[in-house]
C-alpha positions as CSV (number, residue, x, y, z in Angstrom):
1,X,-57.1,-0.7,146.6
2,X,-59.2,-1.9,148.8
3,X,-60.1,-1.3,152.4
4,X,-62.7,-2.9,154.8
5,X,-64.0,-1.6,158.1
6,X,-65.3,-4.6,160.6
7,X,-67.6,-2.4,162.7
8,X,-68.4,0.0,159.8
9,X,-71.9,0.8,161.1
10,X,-70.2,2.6,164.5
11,X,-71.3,6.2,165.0
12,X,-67.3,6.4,164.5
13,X,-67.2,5.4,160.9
14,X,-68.2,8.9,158.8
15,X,-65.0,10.6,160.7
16,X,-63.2,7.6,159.1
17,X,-65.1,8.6,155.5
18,X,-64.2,12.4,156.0
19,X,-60.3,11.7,156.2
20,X,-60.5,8.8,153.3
21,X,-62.5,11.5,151.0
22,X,-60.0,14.2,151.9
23,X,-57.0,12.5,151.9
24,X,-57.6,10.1,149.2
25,X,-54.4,11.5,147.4
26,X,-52.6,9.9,150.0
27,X,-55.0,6.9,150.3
28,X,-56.4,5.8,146.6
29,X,-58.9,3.9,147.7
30,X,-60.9,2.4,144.9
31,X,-63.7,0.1,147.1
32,X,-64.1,0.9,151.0
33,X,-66.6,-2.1,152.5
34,X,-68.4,-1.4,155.6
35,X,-68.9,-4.5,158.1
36,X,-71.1,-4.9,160.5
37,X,-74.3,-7.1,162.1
38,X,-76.7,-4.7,162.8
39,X,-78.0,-3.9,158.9
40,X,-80.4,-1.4,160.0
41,X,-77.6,0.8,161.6
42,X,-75.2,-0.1,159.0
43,X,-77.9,1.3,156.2
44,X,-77.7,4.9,158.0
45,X,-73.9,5.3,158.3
46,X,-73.4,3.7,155.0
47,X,-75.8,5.8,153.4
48,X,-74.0,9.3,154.6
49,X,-70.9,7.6,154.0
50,X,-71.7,7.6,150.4
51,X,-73.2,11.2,150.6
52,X,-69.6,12.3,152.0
53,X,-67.7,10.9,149.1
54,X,-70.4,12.5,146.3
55,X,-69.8,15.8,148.1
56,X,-66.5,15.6,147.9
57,X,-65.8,14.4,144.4
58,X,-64.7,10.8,145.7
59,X,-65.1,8.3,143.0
60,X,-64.5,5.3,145.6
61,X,-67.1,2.9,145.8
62,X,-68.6,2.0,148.9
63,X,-70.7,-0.9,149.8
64,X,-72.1,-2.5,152.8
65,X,-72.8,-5.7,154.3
66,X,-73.3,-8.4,157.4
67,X,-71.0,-10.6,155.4
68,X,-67.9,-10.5,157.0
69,X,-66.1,-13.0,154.2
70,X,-68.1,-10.9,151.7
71,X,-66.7,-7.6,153.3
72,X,-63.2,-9.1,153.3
73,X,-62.6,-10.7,150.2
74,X,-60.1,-9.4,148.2
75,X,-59.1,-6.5,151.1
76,X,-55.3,-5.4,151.2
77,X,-56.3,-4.1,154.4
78,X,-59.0,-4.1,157.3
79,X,-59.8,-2.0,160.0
80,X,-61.0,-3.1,163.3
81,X,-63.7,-1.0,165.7
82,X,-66.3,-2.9,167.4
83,X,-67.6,-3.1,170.4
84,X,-68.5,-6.3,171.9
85,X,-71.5,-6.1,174.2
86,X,-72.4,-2.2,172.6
87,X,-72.4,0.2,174.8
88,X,-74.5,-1.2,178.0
89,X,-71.6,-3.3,178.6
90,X,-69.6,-0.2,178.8
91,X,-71.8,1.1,180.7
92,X,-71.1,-1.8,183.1
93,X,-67.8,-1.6,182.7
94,X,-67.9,2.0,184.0
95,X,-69.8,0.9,187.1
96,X,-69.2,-2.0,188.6
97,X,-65.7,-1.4,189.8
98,X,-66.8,1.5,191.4
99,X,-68.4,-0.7,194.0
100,X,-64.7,-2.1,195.0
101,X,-63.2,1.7,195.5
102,X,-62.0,1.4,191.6
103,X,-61.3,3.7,188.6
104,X,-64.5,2.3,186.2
105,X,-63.0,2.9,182.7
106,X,-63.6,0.7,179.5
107,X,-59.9,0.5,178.9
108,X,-58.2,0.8,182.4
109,X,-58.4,-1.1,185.4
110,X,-60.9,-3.7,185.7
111,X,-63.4,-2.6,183.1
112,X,-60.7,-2.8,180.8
113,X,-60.1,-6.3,181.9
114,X,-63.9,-7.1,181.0
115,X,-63.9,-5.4,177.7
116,X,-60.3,-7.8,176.7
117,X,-62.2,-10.7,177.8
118,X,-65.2,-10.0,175.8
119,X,-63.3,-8.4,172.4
120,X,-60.0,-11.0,172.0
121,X,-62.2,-13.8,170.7
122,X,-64.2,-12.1,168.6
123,X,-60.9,-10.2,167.1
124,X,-59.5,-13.2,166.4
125,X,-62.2,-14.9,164.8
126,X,-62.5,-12.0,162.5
127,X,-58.9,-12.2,161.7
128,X,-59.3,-16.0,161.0
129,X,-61.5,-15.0,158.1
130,X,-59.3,-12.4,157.1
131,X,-56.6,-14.4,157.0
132,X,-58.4,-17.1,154.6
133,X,-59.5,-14.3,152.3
134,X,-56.4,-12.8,151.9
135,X,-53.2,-13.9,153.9
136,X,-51.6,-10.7,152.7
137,X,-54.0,-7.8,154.3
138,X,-52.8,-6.2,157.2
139,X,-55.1,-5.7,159.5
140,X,-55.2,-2.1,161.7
141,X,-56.3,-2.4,165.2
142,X,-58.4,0.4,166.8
143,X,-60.7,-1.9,169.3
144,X,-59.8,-1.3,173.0
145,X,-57.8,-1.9,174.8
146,X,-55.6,-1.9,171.9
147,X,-52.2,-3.4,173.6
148,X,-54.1,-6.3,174.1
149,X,-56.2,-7.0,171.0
150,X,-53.2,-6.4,169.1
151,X,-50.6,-8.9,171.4
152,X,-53.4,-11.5,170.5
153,X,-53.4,-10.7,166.6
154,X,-49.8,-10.7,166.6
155,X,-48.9,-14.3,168.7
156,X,-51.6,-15.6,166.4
157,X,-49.4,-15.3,163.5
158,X,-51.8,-12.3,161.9
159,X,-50.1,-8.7,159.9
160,X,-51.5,-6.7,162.9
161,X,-50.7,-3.0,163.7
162,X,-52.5,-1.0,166.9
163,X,-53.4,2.6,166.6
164,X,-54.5,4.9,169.1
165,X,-55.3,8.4,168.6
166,X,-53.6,9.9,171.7
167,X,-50.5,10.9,170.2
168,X,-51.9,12.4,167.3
169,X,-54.2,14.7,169.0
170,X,-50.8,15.7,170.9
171,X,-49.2,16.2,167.8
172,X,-52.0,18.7,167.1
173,X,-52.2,20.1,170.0
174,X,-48.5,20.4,170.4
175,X,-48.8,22.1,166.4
176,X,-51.2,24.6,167.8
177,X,-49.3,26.3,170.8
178,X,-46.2,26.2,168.5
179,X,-47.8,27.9,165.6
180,X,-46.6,25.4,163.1
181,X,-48.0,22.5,161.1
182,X,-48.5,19.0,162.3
183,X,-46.5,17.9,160.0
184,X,-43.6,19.6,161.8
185,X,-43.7,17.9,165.2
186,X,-42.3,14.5,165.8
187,X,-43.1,12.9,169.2
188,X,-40.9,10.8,171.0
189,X,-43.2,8.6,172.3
190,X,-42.8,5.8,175.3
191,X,-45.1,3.5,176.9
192,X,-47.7,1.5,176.4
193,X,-51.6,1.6,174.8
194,X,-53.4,4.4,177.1
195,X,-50.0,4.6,179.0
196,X,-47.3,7.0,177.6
197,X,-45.4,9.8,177.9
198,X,-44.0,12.2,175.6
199,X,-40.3,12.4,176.4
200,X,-39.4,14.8,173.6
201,X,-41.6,17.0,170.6
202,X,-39.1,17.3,168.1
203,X,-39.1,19.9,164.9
204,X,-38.5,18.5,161.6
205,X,-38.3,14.6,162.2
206,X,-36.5,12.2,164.8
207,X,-33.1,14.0,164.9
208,X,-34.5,17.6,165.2
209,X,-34.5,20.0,167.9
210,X,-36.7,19.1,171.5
211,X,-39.0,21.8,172.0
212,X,-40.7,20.2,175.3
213,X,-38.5,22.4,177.6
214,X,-40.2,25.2,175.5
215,X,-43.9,23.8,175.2
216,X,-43.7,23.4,179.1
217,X,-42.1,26.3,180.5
218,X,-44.6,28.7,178.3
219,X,-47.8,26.4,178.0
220,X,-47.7,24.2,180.9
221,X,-50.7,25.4,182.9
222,X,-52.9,24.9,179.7
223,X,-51.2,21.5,178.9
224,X,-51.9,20.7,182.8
225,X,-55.0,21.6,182.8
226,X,-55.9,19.5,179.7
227,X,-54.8,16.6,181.2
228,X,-56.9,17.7,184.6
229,X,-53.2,17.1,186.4
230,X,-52.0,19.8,188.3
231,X,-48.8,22.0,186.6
232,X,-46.9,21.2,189.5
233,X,-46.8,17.5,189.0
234,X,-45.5,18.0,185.7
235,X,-43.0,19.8,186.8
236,X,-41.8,16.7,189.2
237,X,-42.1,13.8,186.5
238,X,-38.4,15.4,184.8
239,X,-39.6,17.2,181.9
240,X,-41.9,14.7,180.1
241,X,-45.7,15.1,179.3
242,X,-47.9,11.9,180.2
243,X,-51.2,11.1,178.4
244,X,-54.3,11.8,180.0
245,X,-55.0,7.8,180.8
246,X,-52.2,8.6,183.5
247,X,-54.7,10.4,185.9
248,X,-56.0,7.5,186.4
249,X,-52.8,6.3,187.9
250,X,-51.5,9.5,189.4
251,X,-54.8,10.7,190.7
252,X,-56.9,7.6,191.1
253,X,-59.1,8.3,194.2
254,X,-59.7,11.7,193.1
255,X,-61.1,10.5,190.2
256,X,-63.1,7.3,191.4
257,X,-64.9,10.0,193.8
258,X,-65.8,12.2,190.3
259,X,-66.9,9.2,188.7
260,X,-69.4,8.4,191.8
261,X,-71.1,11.7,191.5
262,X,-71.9,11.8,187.4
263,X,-73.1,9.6,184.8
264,X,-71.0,7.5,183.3
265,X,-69.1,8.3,179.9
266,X,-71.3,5.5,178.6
267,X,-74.5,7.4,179.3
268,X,-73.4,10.3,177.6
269,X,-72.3,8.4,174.5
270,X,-75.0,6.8,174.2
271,X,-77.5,9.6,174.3
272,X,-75.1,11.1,171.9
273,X,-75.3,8.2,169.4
274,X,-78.6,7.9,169.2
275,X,-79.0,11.4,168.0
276,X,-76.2,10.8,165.3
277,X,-78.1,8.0,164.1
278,X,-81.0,10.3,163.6
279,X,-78.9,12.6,162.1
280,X,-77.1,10.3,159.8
281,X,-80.9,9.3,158.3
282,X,-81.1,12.7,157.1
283,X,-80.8,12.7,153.2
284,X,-79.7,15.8,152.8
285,X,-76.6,15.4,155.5
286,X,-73.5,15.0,153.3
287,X,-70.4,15.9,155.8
288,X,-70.1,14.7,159.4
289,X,-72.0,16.8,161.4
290,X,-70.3,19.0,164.3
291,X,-71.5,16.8,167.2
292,X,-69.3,13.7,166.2
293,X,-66.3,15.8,167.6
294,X,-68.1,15.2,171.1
295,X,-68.0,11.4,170.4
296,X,-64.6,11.0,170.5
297,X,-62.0,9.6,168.5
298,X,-60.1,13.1,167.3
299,X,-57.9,12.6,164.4
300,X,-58.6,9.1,164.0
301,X,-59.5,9.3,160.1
302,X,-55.8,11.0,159.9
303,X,-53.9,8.6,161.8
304,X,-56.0,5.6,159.9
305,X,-54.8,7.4,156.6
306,X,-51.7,7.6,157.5
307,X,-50.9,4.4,158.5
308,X,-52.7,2.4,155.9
309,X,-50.9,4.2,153.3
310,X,-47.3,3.7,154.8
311,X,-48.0,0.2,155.0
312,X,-49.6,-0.6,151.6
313,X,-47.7,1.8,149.8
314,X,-44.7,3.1,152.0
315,X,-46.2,6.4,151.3
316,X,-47.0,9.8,153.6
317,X,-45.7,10.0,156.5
318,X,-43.0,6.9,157.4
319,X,-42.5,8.2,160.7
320,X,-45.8,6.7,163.1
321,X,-46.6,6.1,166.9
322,X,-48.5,2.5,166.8
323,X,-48.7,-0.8,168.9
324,X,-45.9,-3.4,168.1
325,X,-43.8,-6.1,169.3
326,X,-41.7,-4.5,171.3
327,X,-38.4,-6.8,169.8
328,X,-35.3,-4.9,172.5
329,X,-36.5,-1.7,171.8
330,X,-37.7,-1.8,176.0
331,X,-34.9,-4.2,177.1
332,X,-36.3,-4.3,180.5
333,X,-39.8,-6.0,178.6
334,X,-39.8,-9.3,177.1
335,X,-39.4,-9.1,173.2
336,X,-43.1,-10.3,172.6
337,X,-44.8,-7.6,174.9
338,X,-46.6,-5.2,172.7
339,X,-45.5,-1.6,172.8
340,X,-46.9,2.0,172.1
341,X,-43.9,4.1,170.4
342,X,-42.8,6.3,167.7
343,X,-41.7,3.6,164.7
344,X,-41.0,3.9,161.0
345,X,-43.6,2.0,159.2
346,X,-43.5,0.6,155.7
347,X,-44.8,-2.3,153.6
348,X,-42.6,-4.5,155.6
349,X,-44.2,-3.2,158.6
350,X,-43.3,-1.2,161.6
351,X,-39.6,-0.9,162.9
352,X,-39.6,0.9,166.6
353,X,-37.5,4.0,167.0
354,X,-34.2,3.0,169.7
355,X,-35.2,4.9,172.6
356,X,-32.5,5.9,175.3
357,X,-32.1,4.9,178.7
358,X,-36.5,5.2,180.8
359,X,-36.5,6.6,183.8
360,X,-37.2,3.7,186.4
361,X,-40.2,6.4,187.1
362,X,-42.0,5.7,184.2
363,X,-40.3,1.8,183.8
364,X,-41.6,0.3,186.7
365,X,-45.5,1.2,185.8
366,X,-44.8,-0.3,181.9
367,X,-43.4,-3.1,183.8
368,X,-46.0,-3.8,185.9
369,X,-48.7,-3.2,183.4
370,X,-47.3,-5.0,180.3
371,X,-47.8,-8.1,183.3
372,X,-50.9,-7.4,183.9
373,X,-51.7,-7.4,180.2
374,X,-49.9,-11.0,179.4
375,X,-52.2,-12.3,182.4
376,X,-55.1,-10.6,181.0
377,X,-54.6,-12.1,177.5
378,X,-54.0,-15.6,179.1
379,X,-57.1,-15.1,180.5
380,X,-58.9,-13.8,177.4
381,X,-57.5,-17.0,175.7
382,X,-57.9,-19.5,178.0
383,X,-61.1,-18.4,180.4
384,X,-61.7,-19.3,184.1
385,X,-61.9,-17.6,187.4
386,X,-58.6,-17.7,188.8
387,X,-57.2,-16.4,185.7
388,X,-59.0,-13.7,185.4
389,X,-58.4,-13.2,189.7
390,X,-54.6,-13.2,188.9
391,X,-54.7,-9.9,186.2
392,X,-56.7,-8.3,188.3
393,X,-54.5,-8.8,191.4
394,X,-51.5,-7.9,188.8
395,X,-53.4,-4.9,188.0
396,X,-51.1,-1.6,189.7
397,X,-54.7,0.1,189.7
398,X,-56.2,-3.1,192.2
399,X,-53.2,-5.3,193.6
400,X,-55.2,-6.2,196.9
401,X,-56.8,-10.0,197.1
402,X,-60.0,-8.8,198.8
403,X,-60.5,-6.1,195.6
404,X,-59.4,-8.9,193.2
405,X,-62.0,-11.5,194.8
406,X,-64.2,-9.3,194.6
407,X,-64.2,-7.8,191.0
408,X,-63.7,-11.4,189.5
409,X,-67.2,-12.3,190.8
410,X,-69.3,-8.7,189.2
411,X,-66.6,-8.9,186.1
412,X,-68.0,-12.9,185.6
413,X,-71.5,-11.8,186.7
414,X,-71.9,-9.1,184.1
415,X,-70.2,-10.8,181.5
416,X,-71.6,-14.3,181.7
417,X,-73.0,-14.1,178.4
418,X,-70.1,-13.2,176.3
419,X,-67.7,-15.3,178.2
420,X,-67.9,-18.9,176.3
421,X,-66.5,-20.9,179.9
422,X,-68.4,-18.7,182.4
């Protein structure tokens, strides 16, 4: 088997080598090629990555490259994680909104309209040369905003699957106030990318018994305070638990005023990185090192595993939350809107669980953002002004023309040279 990562020389990709070196019963992989245009970053990753699976008795073989039809070739599947424009166009994207009165977030709001605009072309040029090298690979999605990436991969014909880590670390956390294995808890999950809710935490598989009522009437002040929503709001949404990404609905001012007194997430990463990458060049570092936990990206290596396996294999775990064509399973969505839910996922691909009746609470914001999304991928596609002026009026998080006028001209601005009609 093998597997490629496009974007193998991120400071991401040796919390990707940890869960392939300790899971590789569930994963055999036999050649794991890292991807990416900057060599001499590539080098440094590459080379721990290789120290990881010598420490841990993996006999895979790893090799790097700026080939991407090298990289590839002969790959039953490929894993997407770049970052168009690095991280000083996050940083932008973190910024400039700001300036209008809005949330600045790489995936959310108008930042996340920026980073679709940059990353859809480049996604699907990558899967154009999948596609040639092997029609058969599927290819696993975890470049932001994810909803988006992976609509485009799938109306362009490609095997495309999303994955976010959100409801994995629920599942963990979730395993951890219960006092039982991960293993044990099965989410019923709603929404969309970086827009869910957690309806029901199941014991044992999709028919088992709800625990939420439990979770929430013993740990909801610690759940709350995870999510930096107050306890009492929980209590009013009906029982549910939404991700995190949801403060930046339910709380928006509160949180563009934070964001106007600190530096930017981008800022932090990126100091961050640049001491992994000095780290990573140490020879004698052979397991990720502690400070990659700060970086983000929890449990990603084990929801990668997972799902790559299931799909080439119909091994591990067939129950999954991904990103898929939605197909009924919302029937207040159109069929070809891409959705975030619990599925069961094999070789064929993934089949979303039936979910019962949504609560015209939660409805209305999928609604409105799965528009937003098709006018953001139209403009990804097809490029110009008022394109890009209608998602953002769409948008829930802007909706006023004066806002949208206005963050069209700093999204173009700042974007200019990634943006092939700009």
């Amino acid at each position: 088997m093998k597997l490629t990562v496009v974007g193998g020389g991120s400071t991401y990709t040796p919390e990707l080598i940890d869960g392939f070196a300790r899971l590789r019963d569930t994963l055999p992989i036999e050649e794991l090629a890292l991807v990416d245009p900057a060599a001499e970053r590539l080098e440094l990753v590459g080379g721990l990555a290789r120290r990881i699976f010598a420490r841990q008795g993996h006999g895979g073989r790893i090799v790097t490259t700026s080939d991407l039809d090298a990289g590839v070739e002969g790959a039953d599947a490929v894993l997407l994680q770049l970052r168009v424009g690095g991280q000083a166009a996050r940083q932008q994207d973190e910024t400039w909104p700001l300036e209008c009165g809005c949330v600045g977030q790489e995936t959310t709001g108008a930042g996340g309209l920026a980073k679709a605009l940059r990353t859809v072309p480049v996604v699907l040029d990558i899967a154009e040369h999948v596609r040639r090298a092997n029609p058969n690979a599927w290819i696993i999605d975890f470049t932001n905003p994810v909803g988006i990436v992976t609509r485009a991969l799938l109306q362009a014909g490609h095997r495309a699957v999303g994955l976010c880590n959100v409801a994995i670390g629920f599942q963990r956390k979730f395993a951890d106030l219960l006092d039982v294995t991960p293993s044990e808890i099965h989410l019923d999950h709603l929404g969309l990318n970086h827009l869910t809710w957690e309806t029901a935490v199941r014991l044992g598989g999709p028919e088992g018994e709800n625990v939420l009522p439990k979770l929430l009437g013993e740990h909801g002040d610690t759940i709350a305070a995870d999510l930096r929503l107050p306890t009492a709001l929980l209590d009013r949404l009906g029982g549910v638990i939404p991700s995190y990404y949801l403060r930046y609905y339910y709380a928006h001012d509160e949180v563009v005023r934070e964001l106007r007194t600190k530096p930017s997430r981008a800022a932090e990463v990126a100091a961050m990185e640049k001491q992994l990458l000095e780290m990573y060049g140490d020879p004698a570092l052979d397991e990720k090192p502690e400070l990659l936990a700060r970086r983000g990206g929890a449990y990603y290596s084990e929801a990668a595993v997972d799902l790559a396996a299931a799909l080439l294999g119909g091994t591990g775990n067939p129950y999954q939350v991904v990103n898929t064509y939605n197909g009924g399973t919302l029937p207040f969505l159109p069929d070809d809107a891409v959705i975030e839910v619990q599925a069961a996922v094999g070789p064929a691909g993934p089949r979303p669980l039936p979910i019962p009746d949504v609560d015209p609470l939660f409805a209305g914001l999928v609604a409105n953002v799965t528009a937003y999304e098709e006018l953001a991928l139209e403009a990804a596609l097809r490029g110009g002004r008022d394109r890009v002026f209608r998602a953002l009026l769409a948008h829930p998080l802007i909706g006023q023309y004066e806002y949208a006028d206005a963050l069209t001209d700093r999204l173009v601005a700042h974007n200019r040279e990634h943006l092939a009609w700009a």
